[in-house]
C-alpha positions as CSV (number, residue, x, y, z in Angstrom):
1,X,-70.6,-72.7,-60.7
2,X,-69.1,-70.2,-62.6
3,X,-65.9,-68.5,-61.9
4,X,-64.3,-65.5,-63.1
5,X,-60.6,-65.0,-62.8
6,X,-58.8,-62.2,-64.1
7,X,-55.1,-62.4,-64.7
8,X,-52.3,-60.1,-65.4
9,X,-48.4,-60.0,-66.3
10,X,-46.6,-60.1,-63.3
11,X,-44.0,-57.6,-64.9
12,X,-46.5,-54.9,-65.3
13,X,-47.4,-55.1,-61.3
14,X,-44.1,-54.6,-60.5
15,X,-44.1,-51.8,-62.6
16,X,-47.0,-49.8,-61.1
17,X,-45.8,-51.1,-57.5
18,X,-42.5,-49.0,-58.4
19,X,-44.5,-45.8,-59.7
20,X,-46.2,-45.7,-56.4
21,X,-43.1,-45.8,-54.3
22,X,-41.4,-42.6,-56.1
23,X,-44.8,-41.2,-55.7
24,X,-44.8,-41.5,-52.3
25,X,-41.1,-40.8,-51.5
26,X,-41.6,-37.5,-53.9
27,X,-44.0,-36.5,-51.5
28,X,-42.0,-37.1,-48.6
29,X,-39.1,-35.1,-49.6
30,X,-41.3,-32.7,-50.0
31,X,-42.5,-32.5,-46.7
32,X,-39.3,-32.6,-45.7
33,X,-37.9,-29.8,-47.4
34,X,-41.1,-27.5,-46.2
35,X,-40.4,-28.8,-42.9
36,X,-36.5,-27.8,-42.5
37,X,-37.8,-24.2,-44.6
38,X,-40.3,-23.3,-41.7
39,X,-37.3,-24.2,-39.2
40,X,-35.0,-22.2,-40.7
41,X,-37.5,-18.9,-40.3
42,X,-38.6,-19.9,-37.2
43,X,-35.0,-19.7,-35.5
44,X,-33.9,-16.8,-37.6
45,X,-37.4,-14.7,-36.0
46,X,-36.8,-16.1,-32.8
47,X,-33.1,-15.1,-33.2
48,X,-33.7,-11.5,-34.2
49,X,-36.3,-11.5,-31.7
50,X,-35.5,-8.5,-28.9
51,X,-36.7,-8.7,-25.6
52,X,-37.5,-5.5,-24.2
53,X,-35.8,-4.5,-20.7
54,X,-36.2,-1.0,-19.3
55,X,-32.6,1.0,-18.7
56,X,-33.4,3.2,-16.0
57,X,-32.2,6.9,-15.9
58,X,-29.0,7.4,-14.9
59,X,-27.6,11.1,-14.1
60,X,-23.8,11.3,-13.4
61,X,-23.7,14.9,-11.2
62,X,-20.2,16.6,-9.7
63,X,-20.9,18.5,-6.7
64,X,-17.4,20.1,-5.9
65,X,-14.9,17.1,-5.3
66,X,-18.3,14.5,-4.9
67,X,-19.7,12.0,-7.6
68,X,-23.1,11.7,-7.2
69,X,-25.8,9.3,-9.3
70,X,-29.2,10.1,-9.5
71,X,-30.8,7.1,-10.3
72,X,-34.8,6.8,-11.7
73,X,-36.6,3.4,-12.7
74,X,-40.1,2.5,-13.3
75,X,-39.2,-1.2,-12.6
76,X,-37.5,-0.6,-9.5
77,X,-34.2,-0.7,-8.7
78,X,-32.5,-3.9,-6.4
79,X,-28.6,-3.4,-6.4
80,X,-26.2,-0.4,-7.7
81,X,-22.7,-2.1,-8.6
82,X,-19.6,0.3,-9.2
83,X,-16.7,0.4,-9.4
84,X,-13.7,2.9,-10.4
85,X,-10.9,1.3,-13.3
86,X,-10.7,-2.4,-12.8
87,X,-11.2,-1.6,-9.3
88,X,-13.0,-3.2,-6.1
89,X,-16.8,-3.8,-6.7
90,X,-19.3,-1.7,-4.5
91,X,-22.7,-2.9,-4.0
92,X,-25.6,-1.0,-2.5
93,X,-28.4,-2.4,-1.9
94,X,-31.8,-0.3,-2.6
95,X,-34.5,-2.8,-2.2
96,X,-37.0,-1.8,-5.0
97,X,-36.6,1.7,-5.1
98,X,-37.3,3.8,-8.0
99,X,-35.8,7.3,-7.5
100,X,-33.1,7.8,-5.5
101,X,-29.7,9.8,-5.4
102,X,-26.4,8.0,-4.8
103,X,-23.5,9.7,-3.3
104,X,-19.6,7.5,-4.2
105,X,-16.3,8.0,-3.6
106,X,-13.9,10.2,-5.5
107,X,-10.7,9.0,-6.9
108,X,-8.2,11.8,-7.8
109,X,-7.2,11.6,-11.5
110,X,-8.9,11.0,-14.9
111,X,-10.9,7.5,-14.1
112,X,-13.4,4.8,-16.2
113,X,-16.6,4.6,-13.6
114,X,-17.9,1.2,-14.5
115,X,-21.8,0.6,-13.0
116,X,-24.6,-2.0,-13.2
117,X,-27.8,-2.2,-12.1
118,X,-29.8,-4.9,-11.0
119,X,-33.6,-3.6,-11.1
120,X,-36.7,-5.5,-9.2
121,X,-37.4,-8.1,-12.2
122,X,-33.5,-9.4,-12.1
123,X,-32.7,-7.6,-15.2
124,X,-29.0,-6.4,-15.3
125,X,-28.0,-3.7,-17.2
126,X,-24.8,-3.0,-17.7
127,X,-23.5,0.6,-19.1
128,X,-20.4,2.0,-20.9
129,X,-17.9,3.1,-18.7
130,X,-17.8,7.1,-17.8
131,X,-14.6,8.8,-17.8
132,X,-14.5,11.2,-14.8
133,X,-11.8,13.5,-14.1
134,X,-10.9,15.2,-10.6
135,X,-8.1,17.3,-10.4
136,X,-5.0,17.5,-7.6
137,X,-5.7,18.5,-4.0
138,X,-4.7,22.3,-4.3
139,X,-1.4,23.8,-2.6
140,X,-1.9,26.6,-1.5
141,X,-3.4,26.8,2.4
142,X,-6.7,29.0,2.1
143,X,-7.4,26.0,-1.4
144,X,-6.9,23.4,1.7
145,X,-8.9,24.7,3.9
146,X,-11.7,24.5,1.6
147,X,-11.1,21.3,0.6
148,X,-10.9,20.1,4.2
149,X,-14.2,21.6,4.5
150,X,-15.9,19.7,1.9
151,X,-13.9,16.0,2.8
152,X,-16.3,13.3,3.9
153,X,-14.1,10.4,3.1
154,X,-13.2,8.8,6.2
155,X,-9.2,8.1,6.5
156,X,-8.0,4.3,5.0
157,X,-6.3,1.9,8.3
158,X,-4.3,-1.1,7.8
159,X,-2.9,-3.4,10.2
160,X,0.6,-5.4,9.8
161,X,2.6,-7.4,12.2
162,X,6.6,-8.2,12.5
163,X,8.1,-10.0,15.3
164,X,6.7,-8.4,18.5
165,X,5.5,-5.5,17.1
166,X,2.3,-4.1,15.2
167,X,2.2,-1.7,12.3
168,X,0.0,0.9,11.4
169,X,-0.8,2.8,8.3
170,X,-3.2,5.4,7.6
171,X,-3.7,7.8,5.0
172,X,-6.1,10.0,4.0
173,X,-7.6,12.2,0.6
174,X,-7.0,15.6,1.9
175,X,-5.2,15.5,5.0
176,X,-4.4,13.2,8.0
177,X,-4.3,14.6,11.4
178,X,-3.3,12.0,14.1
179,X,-3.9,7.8,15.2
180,X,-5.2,6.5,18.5
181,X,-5.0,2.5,19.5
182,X,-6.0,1.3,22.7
183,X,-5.7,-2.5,24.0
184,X,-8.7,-4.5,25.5
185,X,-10.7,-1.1,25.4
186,X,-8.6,0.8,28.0
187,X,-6.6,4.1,27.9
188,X,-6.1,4.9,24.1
189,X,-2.3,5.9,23.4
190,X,-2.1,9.1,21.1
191,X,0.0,8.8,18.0
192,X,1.7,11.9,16.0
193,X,4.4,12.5,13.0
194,X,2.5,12.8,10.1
195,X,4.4,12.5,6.3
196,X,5.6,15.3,4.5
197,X,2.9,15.8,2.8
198,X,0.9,15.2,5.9
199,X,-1.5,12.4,4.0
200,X,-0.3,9.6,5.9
201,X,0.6,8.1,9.3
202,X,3.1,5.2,9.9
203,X,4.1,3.9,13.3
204,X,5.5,0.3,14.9
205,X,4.1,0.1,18.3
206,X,4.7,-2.9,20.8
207,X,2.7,-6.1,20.8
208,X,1.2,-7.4,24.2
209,X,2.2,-11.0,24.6
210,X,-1.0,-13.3,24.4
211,X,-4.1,-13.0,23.1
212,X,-5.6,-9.5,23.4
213,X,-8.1,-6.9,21.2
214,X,-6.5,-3.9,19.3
215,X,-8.7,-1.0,18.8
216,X,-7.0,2.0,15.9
217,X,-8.7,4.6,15.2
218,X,-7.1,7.3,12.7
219,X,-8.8,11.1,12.4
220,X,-8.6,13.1,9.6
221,X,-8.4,17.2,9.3
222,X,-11.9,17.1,8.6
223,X,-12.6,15.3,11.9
224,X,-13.9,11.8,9.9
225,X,-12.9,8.9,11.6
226,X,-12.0,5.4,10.7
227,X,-11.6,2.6,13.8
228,X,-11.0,-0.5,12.8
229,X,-10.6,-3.1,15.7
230,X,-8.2,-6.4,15.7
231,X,-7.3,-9.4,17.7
232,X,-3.6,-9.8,18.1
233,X,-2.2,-12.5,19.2
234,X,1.5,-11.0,20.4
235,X,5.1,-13.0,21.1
236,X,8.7,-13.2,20.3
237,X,8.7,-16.4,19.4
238,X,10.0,-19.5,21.2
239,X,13.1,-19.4,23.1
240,X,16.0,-21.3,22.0
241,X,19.2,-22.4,24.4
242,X,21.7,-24.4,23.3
243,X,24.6,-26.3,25.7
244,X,27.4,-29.0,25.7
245,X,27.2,-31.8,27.8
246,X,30.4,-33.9,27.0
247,X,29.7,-35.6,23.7
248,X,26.0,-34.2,23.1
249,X,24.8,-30.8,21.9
250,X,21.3,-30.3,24.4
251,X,19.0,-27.9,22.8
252,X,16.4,-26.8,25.3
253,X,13.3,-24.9,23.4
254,X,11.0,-22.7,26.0
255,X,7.7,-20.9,24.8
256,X,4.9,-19.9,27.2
257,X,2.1,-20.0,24.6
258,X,3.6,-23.6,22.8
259,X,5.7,-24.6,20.4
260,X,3.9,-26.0,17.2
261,X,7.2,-26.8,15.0
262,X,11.0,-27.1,15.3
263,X,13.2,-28.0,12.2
264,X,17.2,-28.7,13.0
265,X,20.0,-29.2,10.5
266,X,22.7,-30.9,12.2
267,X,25.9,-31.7,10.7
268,X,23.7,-31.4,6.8
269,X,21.4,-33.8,8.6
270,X,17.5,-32.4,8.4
271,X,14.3,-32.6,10.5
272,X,11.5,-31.5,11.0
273,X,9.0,-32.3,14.2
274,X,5.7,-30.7,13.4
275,X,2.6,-30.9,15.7
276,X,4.1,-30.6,19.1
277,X,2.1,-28.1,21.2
278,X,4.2,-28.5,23.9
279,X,5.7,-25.5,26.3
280,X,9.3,-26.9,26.5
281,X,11.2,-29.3,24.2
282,X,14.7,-31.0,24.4
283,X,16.7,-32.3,21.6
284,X,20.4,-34.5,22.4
285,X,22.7,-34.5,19.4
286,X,25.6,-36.8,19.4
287,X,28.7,-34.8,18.6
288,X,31.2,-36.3,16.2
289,X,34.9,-36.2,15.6
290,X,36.2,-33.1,14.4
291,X,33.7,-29.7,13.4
292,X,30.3,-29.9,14.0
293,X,27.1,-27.5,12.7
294,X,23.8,-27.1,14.1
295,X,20.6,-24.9,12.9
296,X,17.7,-25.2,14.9
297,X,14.2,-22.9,13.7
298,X,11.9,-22.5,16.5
299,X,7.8,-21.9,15.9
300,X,5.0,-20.7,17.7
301,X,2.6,-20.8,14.9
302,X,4.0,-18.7,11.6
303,X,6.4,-16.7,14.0
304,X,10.6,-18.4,14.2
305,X,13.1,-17.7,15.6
306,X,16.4,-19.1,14.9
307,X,20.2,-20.5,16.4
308,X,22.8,-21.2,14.5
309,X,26.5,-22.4,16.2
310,X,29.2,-24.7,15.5
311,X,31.4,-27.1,18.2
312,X,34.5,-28.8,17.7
313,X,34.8,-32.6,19.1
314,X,38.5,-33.4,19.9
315,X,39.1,-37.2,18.6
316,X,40.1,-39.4,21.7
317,X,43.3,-41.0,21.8
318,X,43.7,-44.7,20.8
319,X,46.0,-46.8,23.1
320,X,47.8,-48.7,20.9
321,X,49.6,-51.4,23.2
């Protein structure tokens, strides 16, 4: 049989083995370089890329001393958030309306009014802040009696406590006019003795001991009224006696309600007995020789009270026989 072979220089298949490889790896950068091109437009369109969202209308109105918004959205609107400077945030809730007016509170002076609106697709839009100015309350009487007329803003009430005792503050825009409280709901106690300027009420009145329900309620000139209701839990504080026995100081601590903590430095000696929710308590200190100092703090809960005293110990006489 015949056979025939064909042979070749094994340098020149190298060769043309080499040629294809750059071929192919030419083609490949290529590919690559198209590749990272087409990536490179693609983010910068997606990144200039806008998406649309509808800013409702928004018309800022001044009706006397009143700032009103008058608010009008195609989308629907969910939540109105303002609020005045750097201020307390308001929300009112709207539910998907679309028109809709929106009376807010004045604040007296030149003011940023900072709002946001949250419409029925869960857009928020956020605007520039709008400087509004209101002037002064006026001075002269007939000037306040207009502007008593036109107050709606219902007076401002805080509560504060010292030891046995409540406080009560409440001012008001235009002009205060007097503060009831009442405990538990029963006959309300009139309070008088405005400021000067008759914008603001401050008074101390006397805490019932226990537990018990505080009702305030501060009127203004206009006749708007602000109650605001608090449980008040009133005491003086634990009771604190201290005695000699012979050698020993006896401290004897009394408080109807419980006692929850009593710290005593004796003699530069500290301690502190937390968690005793007990009515009565007794402490026994051994005197020694010479002065001797003891402080004692008393709590029922974050109200102390407080003894401080000092006894002398005579050293006894040695027999020496």
């Amino acid at each position: 049989m015949n056979q025939i072979l064909s042979f070749g220089y094994a340098g020149e298949s190298e060769k043309q083995r080499k040629k294809v490889i750059k071929t192919f790896s030419f083609f490949i950068i290529i590919f690559a370089i198209i590749l990272i091109i087409e990536g490179i437009f693609g983010y910068k369109e997606a990144k200039e890329k806008k998406v649309y969202v509808e800013r409702p209308d928004i018309d800022i109105i001044r009706n006397g001393d009143i700032t009103i918004l008058k608010v009008n959205s195609e989308i629907g609107i969910e939540k109105v958030i303002y609020f005045w400077n750097n201020g307390i945030e308001n929300i009112v809730e709207k539910d998907g309306e679309q028109n809709f007016e929106l009376e807010i509170e004045t604040t007296i002076g030149t003011n940023d009014l900072n709002l946001e609106i949250i419409d029925a697709e869960g857009n928020s839009i956020k605007y520039d802040p709008v400087k509004i100015s209101y002037e002064n309350l006026p001075e002269n009487e007939e000037d306040w009696q207009t502007a008593i007329l036109k107050d709606k803003t219902e007076p401002i009430v805080s509560l504060g406590a010292i030891k046995g005792k409540v406080t009560i503050n409440a001012s008001d825009n235009v002009r205060m006019s007097y503060v009831t409280y009442s405990w538990n709901g029963e006959e309300e106690t009139k309070i008088t003795g405005l400021s000067e300027d008759e914008k603001s009420l401050t008074a101390e009145i006397d805490a019932l001991k226990g537990d018990n329900k505080l009702i305030v309620k501060a009127y203004d000139k206009a006749g708007n009224v602000a109650t605001v209701e608090k449980d008040v839990h009133g005491t003086d504080g634990p009771e604190i006696k201290v005695k000699r026995e012979n050698d020993e100081i006896v401290i004897n601590i009394d408080n109807q309600f419980g006692i929850t903590k009593i710290y005593y430095n004796f003699n530069g000696e500290e301690k502190t007995i937390e968690n005793i929710n007990e009515k009565t308590y007794e402490i026994k200190l051994q005197l020694v020789d010479g002065e001797n100092y003891v402080i004692v703090e008393a709590y029922e809960n974050n109200v102390k009270n407080e003894y401080r005293g000092k006894t002398t110990k005579t050293p006894t006489a040695t027999n020496n026989n």
